[in-house]
MIVEX-301340 format. One line per field, with one value per residue (C-alpha): z, y, x. Coordinates in nm, 4 decimals, padded with zeros to 6 digits. Layout:
<recs>
up: (Z_...)
north: (Y_...)
east: (X_...)
</recs>
This chain:
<recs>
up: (00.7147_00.9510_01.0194_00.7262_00.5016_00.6763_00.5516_00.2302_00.2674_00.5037_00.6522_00.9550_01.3061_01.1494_00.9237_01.2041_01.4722_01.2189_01.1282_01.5119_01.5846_01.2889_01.1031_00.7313_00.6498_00.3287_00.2467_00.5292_00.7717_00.5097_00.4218_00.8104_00.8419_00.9103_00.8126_00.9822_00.7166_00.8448_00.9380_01.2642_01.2740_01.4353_01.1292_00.8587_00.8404_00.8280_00.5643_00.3229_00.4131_00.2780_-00.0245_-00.1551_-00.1461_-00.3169_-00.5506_-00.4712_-00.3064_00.0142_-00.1372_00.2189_00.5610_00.8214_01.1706_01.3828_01.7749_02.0678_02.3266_02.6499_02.6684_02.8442_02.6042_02.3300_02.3884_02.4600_02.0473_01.9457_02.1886_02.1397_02.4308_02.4102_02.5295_02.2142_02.0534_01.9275_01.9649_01.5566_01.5966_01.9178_01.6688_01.3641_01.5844_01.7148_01.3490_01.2606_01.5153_01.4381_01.0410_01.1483_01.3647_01.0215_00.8010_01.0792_01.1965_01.5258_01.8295_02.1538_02.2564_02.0991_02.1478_01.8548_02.0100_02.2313_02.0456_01.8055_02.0624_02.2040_01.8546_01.7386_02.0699_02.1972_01.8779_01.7662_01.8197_01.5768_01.3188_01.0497_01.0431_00.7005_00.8879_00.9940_00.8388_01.0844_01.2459_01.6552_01.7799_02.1122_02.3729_02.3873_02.1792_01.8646_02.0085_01.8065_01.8105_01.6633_01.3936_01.1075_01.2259_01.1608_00.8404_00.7139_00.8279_00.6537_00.3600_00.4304_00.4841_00.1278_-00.0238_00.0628_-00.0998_-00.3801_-00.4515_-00.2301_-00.0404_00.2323_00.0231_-00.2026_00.1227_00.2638_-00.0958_-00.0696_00.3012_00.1954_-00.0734_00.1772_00.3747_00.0758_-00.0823_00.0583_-00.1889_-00.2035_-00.3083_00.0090_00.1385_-00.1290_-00.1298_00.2440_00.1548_-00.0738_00.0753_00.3712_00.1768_-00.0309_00.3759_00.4506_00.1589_00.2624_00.5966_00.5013_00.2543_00.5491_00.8059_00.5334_00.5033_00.8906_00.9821_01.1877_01.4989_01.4128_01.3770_01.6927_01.8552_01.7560_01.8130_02.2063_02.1809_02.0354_02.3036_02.5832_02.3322_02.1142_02.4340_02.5395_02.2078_02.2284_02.5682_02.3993_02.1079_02.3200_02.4482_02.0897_01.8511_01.6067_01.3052_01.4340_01.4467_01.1238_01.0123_01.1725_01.0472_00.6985_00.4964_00.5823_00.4968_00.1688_00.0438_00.0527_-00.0835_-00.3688_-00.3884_-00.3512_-00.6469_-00.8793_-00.7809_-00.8777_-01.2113_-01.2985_-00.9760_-00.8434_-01.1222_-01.1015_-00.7554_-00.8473_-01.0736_-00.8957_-00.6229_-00.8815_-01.0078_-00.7428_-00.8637_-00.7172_-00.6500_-00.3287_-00.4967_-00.6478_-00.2634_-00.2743_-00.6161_-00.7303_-01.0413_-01.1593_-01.1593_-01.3576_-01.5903_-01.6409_-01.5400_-01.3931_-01.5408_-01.2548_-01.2868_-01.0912_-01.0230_-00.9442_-00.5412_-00.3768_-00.2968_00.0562_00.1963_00.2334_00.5712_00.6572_00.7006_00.4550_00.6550_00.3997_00.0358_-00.1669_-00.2518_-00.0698_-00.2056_-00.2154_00.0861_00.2954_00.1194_00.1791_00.5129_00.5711_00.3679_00.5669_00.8796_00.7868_00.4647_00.4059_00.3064_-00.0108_-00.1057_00.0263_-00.1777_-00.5114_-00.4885_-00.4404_-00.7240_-00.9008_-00.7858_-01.0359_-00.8837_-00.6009_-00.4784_-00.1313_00.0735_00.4740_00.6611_00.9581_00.9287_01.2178_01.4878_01.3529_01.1729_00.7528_00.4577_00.1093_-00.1214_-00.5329_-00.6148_-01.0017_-01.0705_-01.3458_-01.5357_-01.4919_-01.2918_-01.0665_-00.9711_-00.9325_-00.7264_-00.4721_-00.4464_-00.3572_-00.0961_00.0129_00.0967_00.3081_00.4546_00.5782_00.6560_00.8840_01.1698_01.1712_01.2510_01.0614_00.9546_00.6042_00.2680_-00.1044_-00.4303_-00.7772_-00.9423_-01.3315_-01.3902_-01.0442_-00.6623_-00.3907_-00.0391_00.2476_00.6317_00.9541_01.2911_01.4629_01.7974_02.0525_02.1256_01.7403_01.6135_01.4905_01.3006_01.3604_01.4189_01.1569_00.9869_01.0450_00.8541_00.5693_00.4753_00.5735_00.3334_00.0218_00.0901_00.0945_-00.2633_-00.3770_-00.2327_-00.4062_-00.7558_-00.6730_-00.5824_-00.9582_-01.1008_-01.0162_-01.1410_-01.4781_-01.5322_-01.7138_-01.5208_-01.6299_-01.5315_-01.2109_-01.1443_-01.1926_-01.0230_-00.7093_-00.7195_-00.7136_-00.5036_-00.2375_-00.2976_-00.3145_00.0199_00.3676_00.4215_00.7017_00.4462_00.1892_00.4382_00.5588_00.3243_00.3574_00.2061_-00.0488_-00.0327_-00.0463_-00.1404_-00.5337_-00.5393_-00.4312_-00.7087_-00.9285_-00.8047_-00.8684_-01.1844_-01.3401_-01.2226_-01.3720_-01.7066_-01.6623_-01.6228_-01.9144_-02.1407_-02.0043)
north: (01.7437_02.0622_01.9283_01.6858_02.0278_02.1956_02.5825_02.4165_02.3497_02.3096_01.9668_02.1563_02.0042_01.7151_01.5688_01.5261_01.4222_01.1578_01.0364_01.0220_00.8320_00.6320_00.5856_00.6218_00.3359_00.1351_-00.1995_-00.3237_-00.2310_-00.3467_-00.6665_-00.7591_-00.6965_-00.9353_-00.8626_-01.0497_-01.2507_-01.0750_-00.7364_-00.6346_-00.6479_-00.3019_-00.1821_-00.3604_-00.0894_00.1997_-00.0149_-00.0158_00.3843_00.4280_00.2276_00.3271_00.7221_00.6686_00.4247_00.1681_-00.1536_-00.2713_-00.5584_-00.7153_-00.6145_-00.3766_-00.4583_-00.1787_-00.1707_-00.0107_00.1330_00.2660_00.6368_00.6459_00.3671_00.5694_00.8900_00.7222_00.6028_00.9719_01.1587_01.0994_01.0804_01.3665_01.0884_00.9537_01.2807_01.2591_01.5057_01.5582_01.6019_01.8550_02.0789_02.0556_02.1528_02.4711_02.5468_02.5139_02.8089_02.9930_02.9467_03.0523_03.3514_03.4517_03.4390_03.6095_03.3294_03.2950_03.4977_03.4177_03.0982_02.8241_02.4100_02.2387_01.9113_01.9829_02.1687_01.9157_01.6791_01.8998_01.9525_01.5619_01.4672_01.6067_01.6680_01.2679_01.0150_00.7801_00.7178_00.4784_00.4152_00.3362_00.1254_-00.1192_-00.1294_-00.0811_00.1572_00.2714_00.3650_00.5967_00.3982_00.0688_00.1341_00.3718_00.6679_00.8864_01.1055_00.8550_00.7326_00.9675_01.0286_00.6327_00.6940_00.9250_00.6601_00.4165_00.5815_00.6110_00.2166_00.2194_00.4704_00.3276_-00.0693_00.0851_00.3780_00.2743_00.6076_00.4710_00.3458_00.6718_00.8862_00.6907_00.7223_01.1100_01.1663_01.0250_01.2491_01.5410_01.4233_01.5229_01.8170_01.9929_01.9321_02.0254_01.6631_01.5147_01.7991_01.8108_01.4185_01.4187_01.7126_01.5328_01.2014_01.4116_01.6407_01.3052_01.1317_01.4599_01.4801_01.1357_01.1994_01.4775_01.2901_01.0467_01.3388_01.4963_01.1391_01.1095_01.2724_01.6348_01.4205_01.1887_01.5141_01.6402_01.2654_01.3446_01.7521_01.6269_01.3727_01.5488_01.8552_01.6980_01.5924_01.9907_02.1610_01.9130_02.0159_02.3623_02.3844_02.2759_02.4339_02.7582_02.6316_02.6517_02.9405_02.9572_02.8739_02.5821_02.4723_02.6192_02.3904_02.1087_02.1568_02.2915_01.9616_01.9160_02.2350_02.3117_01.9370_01.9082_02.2225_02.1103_01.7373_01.8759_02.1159_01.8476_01.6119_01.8909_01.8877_01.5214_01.3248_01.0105_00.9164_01.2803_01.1693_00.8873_01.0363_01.3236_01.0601_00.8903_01.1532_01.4523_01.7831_01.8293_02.2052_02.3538_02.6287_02.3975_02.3681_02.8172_02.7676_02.4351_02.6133_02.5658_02.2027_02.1990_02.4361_02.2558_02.5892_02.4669_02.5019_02.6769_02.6635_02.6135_02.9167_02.8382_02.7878_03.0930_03.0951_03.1428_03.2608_03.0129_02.9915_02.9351_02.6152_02.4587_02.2435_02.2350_02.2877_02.2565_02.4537_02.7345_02.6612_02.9387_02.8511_02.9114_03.2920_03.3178_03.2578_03.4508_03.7645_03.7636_03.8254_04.1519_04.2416_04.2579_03.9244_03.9917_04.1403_03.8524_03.6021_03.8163_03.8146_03.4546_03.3657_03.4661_03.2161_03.0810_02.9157_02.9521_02.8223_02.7990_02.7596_02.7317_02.7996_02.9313_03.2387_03.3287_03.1527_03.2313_03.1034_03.2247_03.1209_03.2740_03.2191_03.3075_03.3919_03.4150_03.5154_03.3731_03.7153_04.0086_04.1818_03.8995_03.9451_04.3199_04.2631_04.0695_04.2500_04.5447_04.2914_04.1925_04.5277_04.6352_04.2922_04.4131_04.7832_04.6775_04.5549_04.8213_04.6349_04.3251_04.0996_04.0912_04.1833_04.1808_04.2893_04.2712_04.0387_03.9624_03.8524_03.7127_03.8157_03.6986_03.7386_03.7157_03.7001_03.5468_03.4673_03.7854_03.5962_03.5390_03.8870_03.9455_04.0423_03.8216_03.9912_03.9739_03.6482_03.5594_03.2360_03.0274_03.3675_03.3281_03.0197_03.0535_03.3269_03.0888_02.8072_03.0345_03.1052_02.7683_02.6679_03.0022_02.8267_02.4957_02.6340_02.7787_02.4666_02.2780_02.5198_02.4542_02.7227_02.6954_02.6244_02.9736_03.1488_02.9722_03.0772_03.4347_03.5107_03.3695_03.5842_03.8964_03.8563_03.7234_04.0720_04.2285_04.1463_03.9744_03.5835_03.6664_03.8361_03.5576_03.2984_03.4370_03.2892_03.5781_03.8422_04.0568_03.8894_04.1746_04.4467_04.5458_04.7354_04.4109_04.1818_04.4919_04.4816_04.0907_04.1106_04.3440_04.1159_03.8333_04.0109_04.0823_03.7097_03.6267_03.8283_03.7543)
east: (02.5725_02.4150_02.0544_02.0203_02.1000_01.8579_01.9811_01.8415_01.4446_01.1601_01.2817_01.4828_01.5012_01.2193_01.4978_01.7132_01.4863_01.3641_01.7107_01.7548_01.4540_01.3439_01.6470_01.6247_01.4565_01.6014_01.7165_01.8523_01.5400_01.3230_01.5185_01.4392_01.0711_00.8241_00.4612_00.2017_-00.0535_-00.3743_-00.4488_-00.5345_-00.8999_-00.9190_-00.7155_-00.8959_-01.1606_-00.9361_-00.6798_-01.0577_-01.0468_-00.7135_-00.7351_-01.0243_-00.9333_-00.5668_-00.7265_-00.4322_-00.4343_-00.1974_00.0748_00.0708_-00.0241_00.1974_00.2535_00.0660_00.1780_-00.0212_00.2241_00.1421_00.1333_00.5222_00.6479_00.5387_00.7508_01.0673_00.9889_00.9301_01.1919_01.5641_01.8291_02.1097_02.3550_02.3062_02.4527_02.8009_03.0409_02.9956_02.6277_02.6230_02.9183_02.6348_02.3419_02.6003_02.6855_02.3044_02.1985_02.4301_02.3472_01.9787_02.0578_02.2673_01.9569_01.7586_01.5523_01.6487_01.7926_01.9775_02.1009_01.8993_01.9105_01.7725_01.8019_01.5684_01.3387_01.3114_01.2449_00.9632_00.7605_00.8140_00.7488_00.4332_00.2609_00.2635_-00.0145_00.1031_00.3743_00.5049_00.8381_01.0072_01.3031_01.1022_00.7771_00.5506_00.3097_00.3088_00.0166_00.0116_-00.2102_-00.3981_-00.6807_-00.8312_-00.9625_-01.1165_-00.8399_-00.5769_-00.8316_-00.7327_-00.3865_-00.3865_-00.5002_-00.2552_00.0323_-00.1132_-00.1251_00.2618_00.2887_00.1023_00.3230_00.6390_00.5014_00.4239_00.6609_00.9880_00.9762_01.2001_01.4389_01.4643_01.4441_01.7484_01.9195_01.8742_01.9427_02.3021_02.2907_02.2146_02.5257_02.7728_02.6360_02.2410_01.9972_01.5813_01.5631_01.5235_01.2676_01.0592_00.9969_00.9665_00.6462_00.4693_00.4694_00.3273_00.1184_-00.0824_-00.1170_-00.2695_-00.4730_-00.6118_-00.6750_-00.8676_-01.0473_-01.1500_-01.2564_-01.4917_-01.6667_-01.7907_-02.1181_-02.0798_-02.1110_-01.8578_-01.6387_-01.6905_-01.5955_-01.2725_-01.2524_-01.3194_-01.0717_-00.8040_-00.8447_-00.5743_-00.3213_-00.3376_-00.3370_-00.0175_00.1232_00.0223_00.2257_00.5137_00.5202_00.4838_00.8868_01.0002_01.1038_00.8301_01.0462_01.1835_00.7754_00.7118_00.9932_00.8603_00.5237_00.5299_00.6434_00.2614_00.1090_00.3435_00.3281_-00.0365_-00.0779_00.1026_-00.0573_-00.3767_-00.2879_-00.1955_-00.5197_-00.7224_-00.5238_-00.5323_-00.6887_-00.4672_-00.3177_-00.1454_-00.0663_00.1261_00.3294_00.4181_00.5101_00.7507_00.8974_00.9160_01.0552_01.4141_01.3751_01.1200_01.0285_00.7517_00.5878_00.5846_00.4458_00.2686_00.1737_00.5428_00.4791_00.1599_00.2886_00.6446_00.7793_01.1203_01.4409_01.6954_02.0152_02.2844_02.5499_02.9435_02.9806_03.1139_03.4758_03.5758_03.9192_04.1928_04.1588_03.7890_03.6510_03.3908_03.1096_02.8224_02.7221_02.4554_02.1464_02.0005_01.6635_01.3481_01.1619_01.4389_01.4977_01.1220_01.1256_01.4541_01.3301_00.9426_01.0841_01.2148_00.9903_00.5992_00.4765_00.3415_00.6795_00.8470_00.6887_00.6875_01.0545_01.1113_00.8625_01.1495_01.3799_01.5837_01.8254_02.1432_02.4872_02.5331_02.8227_02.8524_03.1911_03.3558_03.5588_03.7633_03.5402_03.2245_02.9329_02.8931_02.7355_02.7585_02.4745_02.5265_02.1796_02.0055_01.7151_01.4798_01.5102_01.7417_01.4124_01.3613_01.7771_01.7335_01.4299_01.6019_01.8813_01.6610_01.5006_01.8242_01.9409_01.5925_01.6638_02.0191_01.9048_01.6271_01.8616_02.1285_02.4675_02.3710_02.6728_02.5627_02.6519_02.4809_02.6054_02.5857_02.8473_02.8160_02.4582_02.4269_02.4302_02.6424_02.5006_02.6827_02.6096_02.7532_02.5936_02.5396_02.5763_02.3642_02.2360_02.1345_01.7979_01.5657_01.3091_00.8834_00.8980_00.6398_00.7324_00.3759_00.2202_00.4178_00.3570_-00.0265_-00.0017_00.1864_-00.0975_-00.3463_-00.2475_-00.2050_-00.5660_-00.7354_-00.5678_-00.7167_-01.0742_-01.0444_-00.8792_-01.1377_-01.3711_-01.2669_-01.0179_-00.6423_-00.3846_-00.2223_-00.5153_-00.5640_-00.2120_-00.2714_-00.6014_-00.4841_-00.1727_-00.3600_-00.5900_-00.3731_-00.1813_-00.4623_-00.6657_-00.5558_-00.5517_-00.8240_-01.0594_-00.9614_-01.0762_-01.3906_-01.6398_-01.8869_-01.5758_-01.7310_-02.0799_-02.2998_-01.9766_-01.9835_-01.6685_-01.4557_-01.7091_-01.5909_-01.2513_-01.1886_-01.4001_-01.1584_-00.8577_-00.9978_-01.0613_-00.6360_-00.5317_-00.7930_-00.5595_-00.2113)
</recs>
């Protein structure tokens, strides 16, 4: 396994520092917990909080701990002694699989990084090995207050859903062939805590609110500092199970409340490109398929499989190609092959690529090939073979280009799209509809203008401009 499959999907340095830290939770952690018969009474409130917005009830109660502020990062931080000499080769392999896809330059250590984002970022966590939740410090501040809420809508998740155990059953999965299984789980368990934390923070009063702005100011600037060590896709990685999965949670509430919820809990799609598109969920509009692996020569060495998966092609193709373009291209996802190896000393992959329609395959081979001409010298192939593509590229080494650096944009720019569809699903509009009005106008004008919610207030030629779009997805 190279980073838990992390060539695959969003998951990246997060799966592994989890692993690392957590474990993967299942029946053996689980079989050994103890839950106390009370809850703590400065959780009780919060435990009313969480159970009234997911509209589920707790089975039992979780252990929460309060660890000093040192105590606490030796929990989040792993030691590097701890590394075997397997997992220092996969972290190698995995830079050198990103700085072939363009994502990274120079010399990189994930371990590190990935200790620095999960590290400094965390005030609290639940831990699906054993059952509990840690709290950073000796007391709720009002900084840790909805942070505890979103793990303990994980501690209700897991007793009601088995999250652990299926995240264990996939991670094992991930260790014999890279799925999106595993990632796109992982998103929405962390999209619906985020959902709920949100839920809580629009509930306090405006004063309430800016309690726990001022208390969260020392640990974001501590996070900020170390984020600021890190290559930004390895924190767009970290962060963007968040960002896509609620995206996508919030997309099916708006479609059918928490009952939608649950379901899509129970039965997650197995593909990512639902978290670039929720739409494809709520319109049952997945059906990829699966092209043959790529061969490799007889002499290079296989060390992962699997699926590529769409968010990773997004992110690969939006460092070198506008956004918009970017995402158009992998809307047309329809499925891959991949295939990781090392060819005389260096890092390669080989990716069969289909589209969902002989355009969307032609359209990314054109992307493909303005991917491969904008770094002059790039060690990468595409071409056309039968109905399909097969892309090639090895790690340009440590003094290769990476790109614009632009990862956190893009997939700003593929929420921003799902959260335009959700303003109109909830507005009453189809789900078709929905889907289509948000896709032109995110084409059409910048996330910043999109955002600001005075934007074409007192303009009649952008009123004009989106009347005449909506008129378009009406008939289409």
């Amino acid at each position: 396994m190279v980073l838990g499959g992390v060539v695959v999907m969003v998951v990246g340095v997060a799966l592994v520092v989890w692993v690392l830290l957590h474990g993967t939770g299942g029946k053996d952690a689980s079989a050994g917990a103890r839950y106390p018969s009370t809850w703590d009474p400065r959780i009780a409130p919060y435990v009313k909080i969480v159970e009234k917005e997911r509209g589920l009830t707790f089975f039992h109660p979780v252990t929460v701990r309060f660890l000093p502020d040192a105590e606490f990062e030796k929990t989040v931080r792993a030691d590097e002694s701890d590394l075997s000499a397997d997992d220092r080769r996969d972290l190698d392999r995995s830079a050198g699989l990103f700085r072939a896809f363009g994502l990274l330059s120079g010399k990189v250590d994930l371990f590190s990084a990935g200790n620095e984002v999960s590290g400094s970022g965390t005030l609290a966590y639940y831990s699906f090995a054993d059952k509990r939740v840690t709290i950073r410090g000796d007391h709720l501040s009002p900084a840790v207050r909805p942070t505890l809420v979103h793990e303990l809508t994980h501690a209700l998740q897991d007793q009601h859903f088995a999250v652990g155990d299926r995240l264990e059953v996939l991670a094992k999965k991930n260790d014999k062939q890279s799925t999106g299984e595993y990632s796109v789980l992982d998103a929405i368990i962390e999209g619906d805590a985020e959902r709920t934390e949100d839920s809580y923070l629009a509930s306090l009063t405006p004063g309430e609110r800016d309690k726990i702005t001022t208390s969260r100011q020392a640990q974001e600037s501590r996070a900020a500092d170390s984020y600021a060590k890190v290559p930004q896709v390895i924190v767009t990685l970290f962060t963007a199970p968040y960002t896509l999965g609620e995206a996508l949670v919030q997309a099916v509430d708006g479609d059918g409340g928490n009952a939608a919820v649950d379901r899509l809990v129970r039965d997650a799609p197995t593909h990512d490109a639902s978290l670039l598109d929720p739409f494809r969920v709520l319109l049952s509009d997945q059906d990829p398929q699966t092209p043959p692996e790529p061969a490799i020569g007889g002499s290079d060495k296989r060390f992962d499989h699997g699926e590529f998966g769409a968010v990773m092609w997004y992110l690969m193709l939006a460092q070198r190609l506008p956004l918009t373009d970017a995402l158009t291209v992998v809307d047309g996802w329809g499925g891959d092959s991949y295939v990781a190896y090392e060819h005389d000393g260096a890092t390669c992959a080989r990716v069969d690529y289909r589209g969902q329609t002989d355009a969307d395959t032609a359209r990314m081979l054109g992307a493909l090939q303005q991917w491969i001409g904008a770094v002059p010298g790039t060690p990468a192939s595409v071409h056309a073979e039968g109905a399909d593509l097969l892309f090639e590229s090895c790690d340009p080494g440590t003094g290769g280009t990476v790109g614009k650096q632009v990862s956190e944009e893009a997939v700003a720019l593929a929420v921003s799209r799902t959260n335009i569809g959700i303003t109109v699903l909830r507005a009453g509009a189809p789900d078709q509809y929905a889907r289509c009005i948000s896709d032109q106008l995110i084409h059409t004008y910048s996330v910043a203008q999109l955002s600001d919610p005075q934007f074409g207030r007192n303009d009649p030629s952008v009123r004009d401009r989106i009347l005449g779009m909506a008129a378009t997805c009406r008939t289409s």
